[in-house]
HTML snippet that shows the backbone in 3Dmol.js (N, CA, C, O; Angstrom):
<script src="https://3Dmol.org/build/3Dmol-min.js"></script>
<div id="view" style="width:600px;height:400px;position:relative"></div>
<script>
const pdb = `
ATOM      1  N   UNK A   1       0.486 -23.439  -4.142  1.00  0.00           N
ATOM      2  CA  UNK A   1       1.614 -22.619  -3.758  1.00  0.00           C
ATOM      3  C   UNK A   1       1.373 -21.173  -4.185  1.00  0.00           C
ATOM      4  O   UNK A   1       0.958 -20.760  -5.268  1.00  0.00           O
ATOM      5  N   UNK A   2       1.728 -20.496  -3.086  1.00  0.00           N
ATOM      6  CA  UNK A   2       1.379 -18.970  -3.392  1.00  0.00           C
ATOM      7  C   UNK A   2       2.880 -18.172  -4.218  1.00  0.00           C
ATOM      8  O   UNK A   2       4.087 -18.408  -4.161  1.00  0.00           O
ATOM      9  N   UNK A   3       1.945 -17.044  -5.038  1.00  0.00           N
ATOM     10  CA  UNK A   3       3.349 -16.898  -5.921  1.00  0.00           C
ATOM     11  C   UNK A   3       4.163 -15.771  -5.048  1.00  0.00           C
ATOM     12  O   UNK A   3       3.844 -15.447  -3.903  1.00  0.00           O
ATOM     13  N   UNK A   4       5.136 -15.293  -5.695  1.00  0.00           N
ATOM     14  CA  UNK A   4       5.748 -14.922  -3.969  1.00  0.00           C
ATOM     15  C   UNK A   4       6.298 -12.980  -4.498  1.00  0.00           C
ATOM     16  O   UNK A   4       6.731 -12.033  -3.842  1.00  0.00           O
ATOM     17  N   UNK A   5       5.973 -13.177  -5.938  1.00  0.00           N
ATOM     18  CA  UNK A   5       6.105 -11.723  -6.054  1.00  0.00           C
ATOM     19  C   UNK A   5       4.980 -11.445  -5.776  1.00  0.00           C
ATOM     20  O   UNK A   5       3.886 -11.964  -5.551  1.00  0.00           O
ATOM     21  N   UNK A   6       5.877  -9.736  -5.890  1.00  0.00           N
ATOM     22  CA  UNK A   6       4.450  -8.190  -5.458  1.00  0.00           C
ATOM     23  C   UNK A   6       3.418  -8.541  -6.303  1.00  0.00           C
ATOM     24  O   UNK A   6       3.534  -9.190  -7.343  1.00  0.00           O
ATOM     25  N   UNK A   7       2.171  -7.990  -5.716  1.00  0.00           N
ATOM     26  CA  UNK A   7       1.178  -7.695  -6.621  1.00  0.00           C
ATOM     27  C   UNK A   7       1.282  -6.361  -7.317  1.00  0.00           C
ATOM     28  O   UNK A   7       1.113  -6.244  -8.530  1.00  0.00           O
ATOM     29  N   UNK A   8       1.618  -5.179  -6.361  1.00  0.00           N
ATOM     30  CA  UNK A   8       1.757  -4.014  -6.306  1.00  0.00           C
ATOM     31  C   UNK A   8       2.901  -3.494  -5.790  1.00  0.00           C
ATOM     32  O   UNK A   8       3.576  -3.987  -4.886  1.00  0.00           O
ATOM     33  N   UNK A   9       3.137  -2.325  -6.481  1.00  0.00           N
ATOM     34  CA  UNK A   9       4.369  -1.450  -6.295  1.00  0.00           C
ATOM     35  C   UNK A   9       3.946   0.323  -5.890  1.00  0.00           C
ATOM     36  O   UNK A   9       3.784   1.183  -6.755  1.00  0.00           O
ATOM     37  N   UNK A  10       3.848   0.526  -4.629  1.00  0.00           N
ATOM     38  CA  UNK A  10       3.259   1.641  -4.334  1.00  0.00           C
ATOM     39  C   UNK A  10       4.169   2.487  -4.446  1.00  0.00           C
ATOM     40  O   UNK A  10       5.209   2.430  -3.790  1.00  0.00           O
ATOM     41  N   UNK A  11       3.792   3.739  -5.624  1.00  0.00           N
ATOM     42  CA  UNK A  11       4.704   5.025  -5.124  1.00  0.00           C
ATOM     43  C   UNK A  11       4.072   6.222  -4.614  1.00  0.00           C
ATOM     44  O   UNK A  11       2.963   6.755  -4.578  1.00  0.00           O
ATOM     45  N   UNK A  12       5.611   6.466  -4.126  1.00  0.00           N
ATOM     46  CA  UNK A  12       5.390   7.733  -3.291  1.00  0.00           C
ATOM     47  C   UNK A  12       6.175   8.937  -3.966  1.00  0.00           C
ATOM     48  O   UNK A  12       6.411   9.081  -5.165  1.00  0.00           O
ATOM     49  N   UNK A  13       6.530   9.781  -2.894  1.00  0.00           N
ATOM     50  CA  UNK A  13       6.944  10.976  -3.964  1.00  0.00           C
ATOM     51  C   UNK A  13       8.679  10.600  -3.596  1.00  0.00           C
ATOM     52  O   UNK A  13       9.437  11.375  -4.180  1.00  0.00           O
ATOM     53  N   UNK A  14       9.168   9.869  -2.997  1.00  0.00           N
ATOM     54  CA  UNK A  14      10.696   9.523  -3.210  1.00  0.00           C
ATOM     55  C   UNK A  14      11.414   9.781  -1.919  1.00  0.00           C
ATOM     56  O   UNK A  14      12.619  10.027  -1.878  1.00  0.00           O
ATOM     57  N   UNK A  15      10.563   9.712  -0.769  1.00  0.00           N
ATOM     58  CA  UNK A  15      10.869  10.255   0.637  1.00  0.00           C
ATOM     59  C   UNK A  15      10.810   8.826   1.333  1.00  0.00           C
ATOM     60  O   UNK A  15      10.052   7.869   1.174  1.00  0.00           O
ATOM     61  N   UNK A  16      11.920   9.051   2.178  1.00  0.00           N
ATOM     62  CA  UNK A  16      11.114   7.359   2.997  1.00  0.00           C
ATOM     63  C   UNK A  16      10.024   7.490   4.117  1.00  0.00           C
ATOM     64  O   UNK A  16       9.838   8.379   4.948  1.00  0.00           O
ATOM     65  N   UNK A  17       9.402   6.381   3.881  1.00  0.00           N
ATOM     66  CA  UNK A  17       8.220   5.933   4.193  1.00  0.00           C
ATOM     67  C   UNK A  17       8.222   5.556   5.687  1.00  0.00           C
ATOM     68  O   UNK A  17       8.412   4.378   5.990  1.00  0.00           O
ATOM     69  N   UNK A  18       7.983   6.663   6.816  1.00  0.00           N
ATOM     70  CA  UNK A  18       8.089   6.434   8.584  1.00  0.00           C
ATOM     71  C   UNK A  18       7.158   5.773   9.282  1.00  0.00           C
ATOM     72  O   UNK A  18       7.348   5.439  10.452  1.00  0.00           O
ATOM     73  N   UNK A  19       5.956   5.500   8.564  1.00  0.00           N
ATOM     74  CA  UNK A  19       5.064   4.659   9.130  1.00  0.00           C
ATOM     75  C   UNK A  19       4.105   3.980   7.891  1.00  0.00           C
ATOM     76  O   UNK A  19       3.730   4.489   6.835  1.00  0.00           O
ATOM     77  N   UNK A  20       3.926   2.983   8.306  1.00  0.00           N
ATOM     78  CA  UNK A  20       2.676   2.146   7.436  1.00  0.00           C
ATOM     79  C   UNK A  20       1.378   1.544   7.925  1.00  0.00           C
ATOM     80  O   UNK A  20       1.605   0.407   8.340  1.00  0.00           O
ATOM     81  N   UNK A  21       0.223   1.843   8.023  1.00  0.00           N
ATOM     82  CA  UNK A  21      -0.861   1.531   8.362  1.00  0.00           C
ATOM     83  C   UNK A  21      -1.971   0.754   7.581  1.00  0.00           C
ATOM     84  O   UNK A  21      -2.498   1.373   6.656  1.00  0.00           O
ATOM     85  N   UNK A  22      -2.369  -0.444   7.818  1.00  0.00           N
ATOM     86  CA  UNK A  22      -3.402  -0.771   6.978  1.00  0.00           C
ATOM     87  C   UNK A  22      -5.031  -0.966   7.802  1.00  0.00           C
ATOM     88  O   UNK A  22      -5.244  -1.361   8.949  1.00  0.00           O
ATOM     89  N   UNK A  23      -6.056  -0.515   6.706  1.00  0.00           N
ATOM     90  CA  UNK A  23      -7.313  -0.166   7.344  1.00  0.00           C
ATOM     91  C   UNK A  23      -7.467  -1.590   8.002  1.00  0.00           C
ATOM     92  O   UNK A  23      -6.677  -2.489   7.714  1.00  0.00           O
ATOM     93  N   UNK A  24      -8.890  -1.843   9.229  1.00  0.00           N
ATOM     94  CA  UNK A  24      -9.212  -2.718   9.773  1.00  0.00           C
ATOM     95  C   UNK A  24     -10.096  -3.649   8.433  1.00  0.00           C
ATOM     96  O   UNK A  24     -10.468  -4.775   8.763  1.00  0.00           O
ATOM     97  N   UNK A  25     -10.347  -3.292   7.299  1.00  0.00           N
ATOM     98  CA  UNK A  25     -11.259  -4.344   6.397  1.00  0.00           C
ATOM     99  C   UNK A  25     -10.159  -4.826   5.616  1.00  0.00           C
ATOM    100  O   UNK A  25     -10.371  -5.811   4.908  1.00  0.00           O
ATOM    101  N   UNK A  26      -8.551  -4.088   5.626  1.00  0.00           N
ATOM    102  CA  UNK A  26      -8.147  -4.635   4.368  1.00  0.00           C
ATOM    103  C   UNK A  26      -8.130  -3.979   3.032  1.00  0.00           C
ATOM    104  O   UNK A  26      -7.600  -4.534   2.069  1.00  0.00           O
ATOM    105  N   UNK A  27      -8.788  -2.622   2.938  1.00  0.00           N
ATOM    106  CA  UNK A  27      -9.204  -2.779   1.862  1.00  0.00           C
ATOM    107  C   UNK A  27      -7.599  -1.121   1.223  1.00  0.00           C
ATOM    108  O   UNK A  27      -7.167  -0.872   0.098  1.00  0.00           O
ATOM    109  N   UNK A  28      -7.266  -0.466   2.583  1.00  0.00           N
ATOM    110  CA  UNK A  28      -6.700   0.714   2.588  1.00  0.00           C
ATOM    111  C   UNK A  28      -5.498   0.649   3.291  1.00  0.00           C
ATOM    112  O   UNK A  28      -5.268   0.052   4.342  1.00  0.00           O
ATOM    113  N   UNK A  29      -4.271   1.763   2.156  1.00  0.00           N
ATOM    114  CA  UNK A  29      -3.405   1.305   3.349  1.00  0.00           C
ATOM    115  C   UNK A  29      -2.698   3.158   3.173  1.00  0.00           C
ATOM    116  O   UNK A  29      -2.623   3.656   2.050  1.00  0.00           O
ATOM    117  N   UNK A  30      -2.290   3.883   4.332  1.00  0.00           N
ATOM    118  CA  UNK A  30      -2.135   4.745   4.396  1.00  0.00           C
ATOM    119  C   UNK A  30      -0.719   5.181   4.956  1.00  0.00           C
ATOM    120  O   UNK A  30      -0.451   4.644   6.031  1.00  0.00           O
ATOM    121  N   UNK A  31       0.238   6.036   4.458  1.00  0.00           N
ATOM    122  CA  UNK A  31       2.019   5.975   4.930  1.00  0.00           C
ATOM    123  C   UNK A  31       2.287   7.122   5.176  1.00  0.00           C
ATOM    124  O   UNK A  31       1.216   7.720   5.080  1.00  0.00           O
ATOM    125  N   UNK A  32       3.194   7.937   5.484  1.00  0.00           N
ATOM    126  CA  UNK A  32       3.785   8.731   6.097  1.00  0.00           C
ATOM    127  C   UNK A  32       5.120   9.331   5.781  1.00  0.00           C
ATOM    128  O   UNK A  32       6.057   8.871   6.434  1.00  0.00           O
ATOM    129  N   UNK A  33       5.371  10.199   4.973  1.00  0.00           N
ATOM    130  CA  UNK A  33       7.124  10.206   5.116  1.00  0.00           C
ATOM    131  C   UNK A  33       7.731  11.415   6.515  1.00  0.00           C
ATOM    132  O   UNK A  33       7.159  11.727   7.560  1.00  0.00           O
ATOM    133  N   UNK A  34       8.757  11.747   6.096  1.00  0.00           N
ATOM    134  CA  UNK A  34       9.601  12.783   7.138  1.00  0.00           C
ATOM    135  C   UNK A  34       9.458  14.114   6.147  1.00  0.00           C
ATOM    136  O   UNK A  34       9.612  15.227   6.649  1.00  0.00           O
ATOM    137  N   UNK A  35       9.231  14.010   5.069  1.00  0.00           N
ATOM    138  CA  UNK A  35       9.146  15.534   4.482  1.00  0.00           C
ATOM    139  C   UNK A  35       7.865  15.844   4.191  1.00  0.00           C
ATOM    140  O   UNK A  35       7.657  16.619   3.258  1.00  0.00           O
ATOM    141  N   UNK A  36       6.747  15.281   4.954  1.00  0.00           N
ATOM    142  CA  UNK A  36       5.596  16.251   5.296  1.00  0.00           C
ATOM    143  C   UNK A  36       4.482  15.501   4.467  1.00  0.00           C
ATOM    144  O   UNK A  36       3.400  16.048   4.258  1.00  0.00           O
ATOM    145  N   UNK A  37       4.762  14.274   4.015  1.00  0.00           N
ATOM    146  CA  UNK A  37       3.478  14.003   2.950  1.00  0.00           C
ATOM    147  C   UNK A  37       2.604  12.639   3.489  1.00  0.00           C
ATOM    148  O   UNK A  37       3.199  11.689   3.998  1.00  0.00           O
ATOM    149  N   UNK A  38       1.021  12.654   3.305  1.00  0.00           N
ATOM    150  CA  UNK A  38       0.812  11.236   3.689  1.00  0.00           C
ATOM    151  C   UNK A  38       0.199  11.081   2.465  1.00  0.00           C
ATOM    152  O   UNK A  38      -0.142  12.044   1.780  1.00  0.00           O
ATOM    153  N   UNK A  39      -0.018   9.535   2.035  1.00  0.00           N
ATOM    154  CA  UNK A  39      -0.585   8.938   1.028  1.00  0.00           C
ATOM    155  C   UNK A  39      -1.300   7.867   1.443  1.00  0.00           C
ATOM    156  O   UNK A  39      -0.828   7.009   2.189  1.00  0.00           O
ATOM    157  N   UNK A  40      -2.899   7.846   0.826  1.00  0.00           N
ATOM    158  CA  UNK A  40      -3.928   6.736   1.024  1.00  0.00           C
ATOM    159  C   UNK A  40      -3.658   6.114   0.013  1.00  0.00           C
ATOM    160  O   UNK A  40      -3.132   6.709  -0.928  1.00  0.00           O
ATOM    161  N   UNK A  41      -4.032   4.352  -0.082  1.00  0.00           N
ATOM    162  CA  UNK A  41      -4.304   3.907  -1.410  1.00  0.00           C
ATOM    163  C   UNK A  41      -5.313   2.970  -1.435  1.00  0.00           C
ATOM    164  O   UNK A  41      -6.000   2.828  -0.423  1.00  0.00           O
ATOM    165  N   UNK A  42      -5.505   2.350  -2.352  1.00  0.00           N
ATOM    166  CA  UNK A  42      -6.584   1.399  -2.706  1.00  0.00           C
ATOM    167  C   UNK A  42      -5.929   0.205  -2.595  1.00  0.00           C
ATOM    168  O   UNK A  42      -5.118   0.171  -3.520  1.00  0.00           O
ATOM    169  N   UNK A  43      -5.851  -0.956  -1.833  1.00  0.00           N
ATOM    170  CA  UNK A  43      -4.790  -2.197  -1.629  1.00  0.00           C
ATOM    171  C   UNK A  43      -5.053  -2.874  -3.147  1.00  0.00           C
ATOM    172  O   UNK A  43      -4.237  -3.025  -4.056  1.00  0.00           O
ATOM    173  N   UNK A  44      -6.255  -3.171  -3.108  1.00  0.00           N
ATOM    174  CA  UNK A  44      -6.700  -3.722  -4.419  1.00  0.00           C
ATOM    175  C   UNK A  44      -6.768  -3.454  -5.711  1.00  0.00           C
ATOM    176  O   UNK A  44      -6.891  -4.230  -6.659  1.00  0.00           O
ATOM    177  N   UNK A  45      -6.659  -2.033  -5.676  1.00  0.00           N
ATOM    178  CA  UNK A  45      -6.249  -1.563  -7.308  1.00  0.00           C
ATOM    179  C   UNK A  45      -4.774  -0.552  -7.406  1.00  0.00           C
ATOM    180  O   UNK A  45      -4.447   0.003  -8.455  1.00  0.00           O
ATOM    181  N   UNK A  46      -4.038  -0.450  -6.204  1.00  0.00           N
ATOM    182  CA  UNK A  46      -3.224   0.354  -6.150  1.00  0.00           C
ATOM    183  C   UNK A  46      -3.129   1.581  -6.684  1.00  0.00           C
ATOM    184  O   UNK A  46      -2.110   2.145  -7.082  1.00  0.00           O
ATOM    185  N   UNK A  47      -4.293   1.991  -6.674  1.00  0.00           N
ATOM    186  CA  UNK A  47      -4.624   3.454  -6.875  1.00  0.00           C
ATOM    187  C   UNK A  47      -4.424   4.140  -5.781  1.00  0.00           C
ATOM    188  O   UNK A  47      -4.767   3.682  -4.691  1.00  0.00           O
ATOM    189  N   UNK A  48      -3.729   5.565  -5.932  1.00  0.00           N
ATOM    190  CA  UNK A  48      -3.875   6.487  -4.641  1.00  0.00           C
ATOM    191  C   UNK A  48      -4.770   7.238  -4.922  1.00  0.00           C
ATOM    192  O   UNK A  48      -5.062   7.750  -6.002  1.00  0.00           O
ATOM    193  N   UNK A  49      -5.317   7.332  -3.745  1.00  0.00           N
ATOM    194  CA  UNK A  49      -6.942   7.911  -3.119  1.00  0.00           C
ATOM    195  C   UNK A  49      -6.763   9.350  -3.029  1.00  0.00           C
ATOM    196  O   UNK A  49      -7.457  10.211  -3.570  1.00  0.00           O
ATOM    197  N   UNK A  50      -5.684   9.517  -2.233  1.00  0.00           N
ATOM    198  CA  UNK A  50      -5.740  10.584  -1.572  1.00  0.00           C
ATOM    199  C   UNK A  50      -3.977  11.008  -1.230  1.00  0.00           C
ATOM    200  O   UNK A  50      -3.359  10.089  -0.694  1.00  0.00           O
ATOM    201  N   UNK A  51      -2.946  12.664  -1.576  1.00  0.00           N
ATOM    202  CA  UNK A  51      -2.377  12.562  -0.611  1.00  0.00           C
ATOM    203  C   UNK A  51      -2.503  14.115  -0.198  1.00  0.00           C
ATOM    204  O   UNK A  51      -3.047  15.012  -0.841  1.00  0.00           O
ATOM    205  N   UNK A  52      -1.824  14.193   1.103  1.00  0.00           N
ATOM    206  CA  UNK A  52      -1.771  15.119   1.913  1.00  0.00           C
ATOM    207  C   UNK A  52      -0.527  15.590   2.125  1.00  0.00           C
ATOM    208  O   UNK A  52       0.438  14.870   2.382  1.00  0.00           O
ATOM    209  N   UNK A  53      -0.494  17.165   1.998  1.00  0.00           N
ATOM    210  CA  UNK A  53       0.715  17.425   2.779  1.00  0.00           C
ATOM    211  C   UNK A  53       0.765  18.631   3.740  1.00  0.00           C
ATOM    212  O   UNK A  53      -0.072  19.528   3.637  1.00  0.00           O
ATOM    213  N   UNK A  54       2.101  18.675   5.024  1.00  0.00           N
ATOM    214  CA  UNK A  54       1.673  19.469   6.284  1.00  0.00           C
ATOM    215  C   UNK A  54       3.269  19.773   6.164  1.00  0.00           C
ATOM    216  O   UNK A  54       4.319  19.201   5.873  1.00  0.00           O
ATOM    217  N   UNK A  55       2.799  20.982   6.557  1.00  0.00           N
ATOM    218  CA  UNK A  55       4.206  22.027   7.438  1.00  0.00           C
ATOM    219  C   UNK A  55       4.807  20.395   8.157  1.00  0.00           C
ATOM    220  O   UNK A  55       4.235  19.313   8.285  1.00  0.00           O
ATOM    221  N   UNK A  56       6.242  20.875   8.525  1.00  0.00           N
ATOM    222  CA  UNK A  56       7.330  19.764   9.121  1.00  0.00           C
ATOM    223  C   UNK A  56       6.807  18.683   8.924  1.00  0.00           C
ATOM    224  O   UNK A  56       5.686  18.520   8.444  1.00  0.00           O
ATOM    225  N   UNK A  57       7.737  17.643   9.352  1.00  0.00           N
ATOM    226  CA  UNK A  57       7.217  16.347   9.080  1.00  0.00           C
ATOM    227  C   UNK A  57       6.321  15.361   9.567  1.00  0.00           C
ATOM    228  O   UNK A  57       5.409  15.765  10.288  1.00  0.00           O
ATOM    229  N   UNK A  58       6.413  13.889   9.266  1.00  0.00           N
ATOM    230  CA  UNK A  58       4.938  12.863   9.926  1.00  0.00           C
ATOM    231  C   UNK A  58       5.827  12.016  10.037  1.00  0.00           C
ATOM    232  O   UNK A  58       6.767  11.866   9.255  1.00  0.00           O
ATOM    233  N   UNK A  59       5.614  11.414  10.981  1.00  0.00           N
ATOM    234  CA  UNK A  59       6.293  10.013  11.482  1.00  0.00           C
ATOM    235  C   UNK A  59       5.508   9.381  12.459  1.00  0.00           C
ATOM    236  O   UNK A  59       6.028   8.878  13.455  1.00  0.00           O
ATOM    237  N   UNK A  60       3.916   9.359  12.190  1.00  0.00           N
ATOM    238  CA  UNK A  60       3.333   8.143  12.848  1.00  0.00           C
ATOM    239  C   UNK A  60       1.774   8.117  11.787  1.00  0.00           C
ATOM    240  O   UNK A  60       1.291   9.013  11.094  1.00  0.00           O
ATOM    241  N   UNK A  61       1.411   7.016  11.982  1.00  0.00           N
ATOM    242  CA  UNK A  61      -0.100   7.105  10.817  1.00  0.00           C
ATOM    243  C   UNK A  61      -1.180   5.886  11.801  1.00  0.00           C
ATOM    244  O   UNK A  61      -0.855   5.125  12.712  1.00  0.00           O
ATOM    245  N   UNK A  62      -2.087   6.048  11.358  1.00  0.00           N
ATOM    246  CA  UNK A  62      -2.831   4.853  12.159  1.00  0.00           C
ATOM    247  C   UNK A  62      -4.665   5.109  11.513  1.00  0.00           C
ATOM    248  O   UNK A  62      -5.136   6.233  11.342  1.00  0.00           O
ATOM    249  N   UNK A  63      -5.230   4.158  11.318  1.00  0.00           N
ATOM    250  CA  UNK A  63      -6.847   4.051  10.945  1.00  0.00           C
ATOM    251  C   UNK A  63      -7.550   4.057  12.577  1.00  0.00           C
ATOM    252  O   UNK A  63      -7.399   3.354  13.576  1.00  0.00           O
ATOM    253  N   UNK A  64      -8.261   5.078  12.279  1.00  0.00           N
ATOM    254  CA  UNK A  64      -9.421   4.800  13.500  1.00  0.00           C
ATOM    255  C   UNK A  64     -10.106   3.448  13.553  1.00  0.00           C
ATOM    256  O   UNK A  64     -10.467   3.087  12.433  1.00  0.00           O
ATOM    257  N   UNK A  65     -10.342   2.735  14.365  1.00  0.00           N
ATOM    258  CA  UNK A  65     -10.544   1.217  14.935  1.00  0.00           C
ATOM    259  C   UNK A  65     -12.116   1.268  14.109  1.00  0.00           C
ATOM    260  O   UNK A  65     -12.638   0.310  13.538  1.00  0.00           O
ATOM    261  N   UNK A  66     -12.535   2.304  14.200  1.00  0.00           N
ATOM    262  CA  UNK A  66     -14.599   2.748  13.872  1.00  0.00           C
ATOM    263  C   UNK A  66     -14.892   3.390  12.970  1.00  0.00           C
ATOM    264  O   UNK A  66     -15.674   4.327  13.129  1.00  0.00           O
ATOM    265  N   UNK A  67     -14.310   3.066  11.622  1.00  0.00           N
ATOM    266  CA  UNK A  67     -14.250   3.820  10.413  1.00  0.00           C
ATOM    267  C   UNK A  67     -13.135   4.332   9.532  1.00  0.00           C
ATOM    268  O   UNK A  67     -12.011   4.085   9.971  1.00  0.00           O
ATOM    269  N   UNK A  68     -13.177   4.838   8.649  1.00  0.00           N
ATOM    270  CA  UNK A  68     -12.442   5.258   7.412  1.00  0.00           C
ATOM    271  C   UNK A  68     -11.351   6.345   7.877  1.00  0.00           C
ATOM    272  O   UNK A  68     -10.603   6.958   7.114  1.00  0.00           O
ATOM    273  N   UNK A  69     -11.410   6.477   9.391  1.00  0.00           N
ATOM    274  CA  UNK A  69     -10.496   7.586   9.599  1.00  0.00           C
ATOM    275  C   UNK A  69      -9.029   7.571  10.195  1.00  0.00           C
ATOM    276  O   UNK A  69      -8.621   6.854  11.109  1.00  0.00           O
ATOM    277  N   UNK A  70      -8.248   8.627   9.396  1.00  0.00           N
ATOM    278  CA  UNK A  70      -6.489   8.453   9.629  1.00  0.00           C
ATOM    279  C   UNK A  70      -6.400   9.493  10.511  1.00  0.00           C
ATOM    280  O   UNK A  70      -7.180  10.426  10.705  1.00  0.00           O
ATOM    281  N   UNK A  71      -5.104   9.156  11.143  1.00  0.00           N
ATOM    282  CA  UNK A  71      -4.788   9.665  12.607  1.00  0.00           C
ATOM    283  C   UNK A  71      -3.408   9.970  11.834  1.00  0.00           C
ATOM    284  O   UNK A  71      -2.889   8.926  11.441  1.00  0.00           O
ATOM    285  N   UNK A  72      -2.636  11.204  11.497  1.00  0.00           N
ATOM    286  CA  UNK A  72      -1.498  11.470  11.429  1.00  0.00           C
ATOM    287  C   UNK A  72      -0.320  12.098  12.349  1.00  0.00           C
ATOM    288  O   UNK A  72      -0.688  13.162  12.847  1.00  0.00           O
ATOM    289  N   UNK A  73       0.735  11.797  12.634  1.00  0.00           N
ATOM    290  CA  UNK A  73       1.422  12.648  13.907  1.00  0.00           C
ATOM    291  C   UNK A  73       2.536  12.920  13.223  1.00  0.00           C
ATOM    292  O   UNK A  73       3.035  12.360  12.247  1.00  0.00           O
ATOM    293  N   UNK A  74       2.907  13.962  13.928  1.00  0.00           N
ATOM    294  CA  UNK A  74       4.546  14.539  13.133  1.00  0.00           C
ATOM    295  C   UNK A  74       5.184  15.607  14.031  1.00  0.00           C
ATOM    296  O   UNK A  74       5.250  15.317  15.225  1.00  0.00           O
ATOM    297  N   UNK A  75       5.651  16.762  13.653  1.00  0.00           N
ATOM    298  CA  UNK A  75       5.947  17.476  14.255  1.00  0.00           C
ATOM    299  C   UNK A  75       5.562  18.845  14.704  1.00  0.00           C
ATOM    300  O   UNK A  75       6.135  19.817  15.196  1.00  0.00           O
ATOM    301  N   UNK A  76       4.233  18.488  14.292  1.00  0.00           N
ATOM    302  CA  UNK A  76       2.981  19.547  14.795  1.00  0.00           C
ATOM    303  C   UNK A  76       2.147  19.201  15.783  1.00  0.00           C
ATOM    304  O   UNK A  76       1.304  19.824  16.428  1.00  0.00           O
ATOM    305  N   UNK A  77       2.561  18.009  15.787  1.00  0.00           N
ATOM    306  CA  UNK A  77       1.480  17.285  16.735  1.00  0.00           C
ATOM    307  C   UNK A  77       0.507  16.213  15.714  1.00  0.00           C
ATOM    308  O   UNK A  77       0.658  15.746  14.585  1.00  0.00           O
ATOM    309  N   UNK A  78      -0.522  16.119  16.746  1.00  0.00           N
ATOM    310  CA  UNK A  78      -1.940  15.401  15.549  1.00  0.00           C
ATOM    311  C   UNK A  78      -2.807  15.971  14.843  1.00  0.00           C
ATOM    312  O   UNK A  78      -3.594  15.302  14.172  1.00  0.00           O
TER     313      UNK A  78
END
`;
const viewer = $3Dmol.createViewer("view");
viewer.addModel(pdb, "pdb");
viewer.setStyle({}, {cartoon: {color: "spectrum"}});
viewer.zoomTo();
viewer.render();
</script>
C-alpha cells in the first residue's frame, strides 16, 4: 500500500500557481504564476533549479517534447 502523503511541498513566492508542467523523464517540474514569476524544480530533491521573472504576467508553461527546454506564455507573448 502506497503511503498517501506528500513527499514534497513546493514553494513559491505566494502567488497562485496558473500552470504546471512536468518534464517528459520525470525528473522536472516547472509553474507559472500571474505576477510574472516561473519556477523550475528538481521532483526528486525538491530543490529549485531555477526561477525567472518577466514584465506582466505567465499563465501557460510547457517542456519542449526534445529536451530540457521551457516554453513560457503570458502577457508578452512567448
Amino acid at each position: 500500500m502506497q503511503d498517501s502523503r506528500p513527499r514534497h511541498v513546493l514553494e513559491g513566492g505566494g502567488s497562485a500557481m496558473w500552470s504546471v508542467a512536468v518534464s517528459r523523464d520525470g525528473t522536472s517540474l516547472v509553474a507559472v504564476t500571474m505576477d510574472g514569476a516561473a519556477y523550475l524544480w528538481d521532483i526528486g530533491t525538491a530543490v529549485e533549479v531555477c526561477r525567472l521573472r518577466v514584465d506582466g504576467h505567465l499563465s501557460a508553461c510547457s517542456f519542449h517534447p526534445y529536451g530540457h527546454r521551457v516554453v513560457l506564455g503570458g502577457s508578452a507573448g512567448l
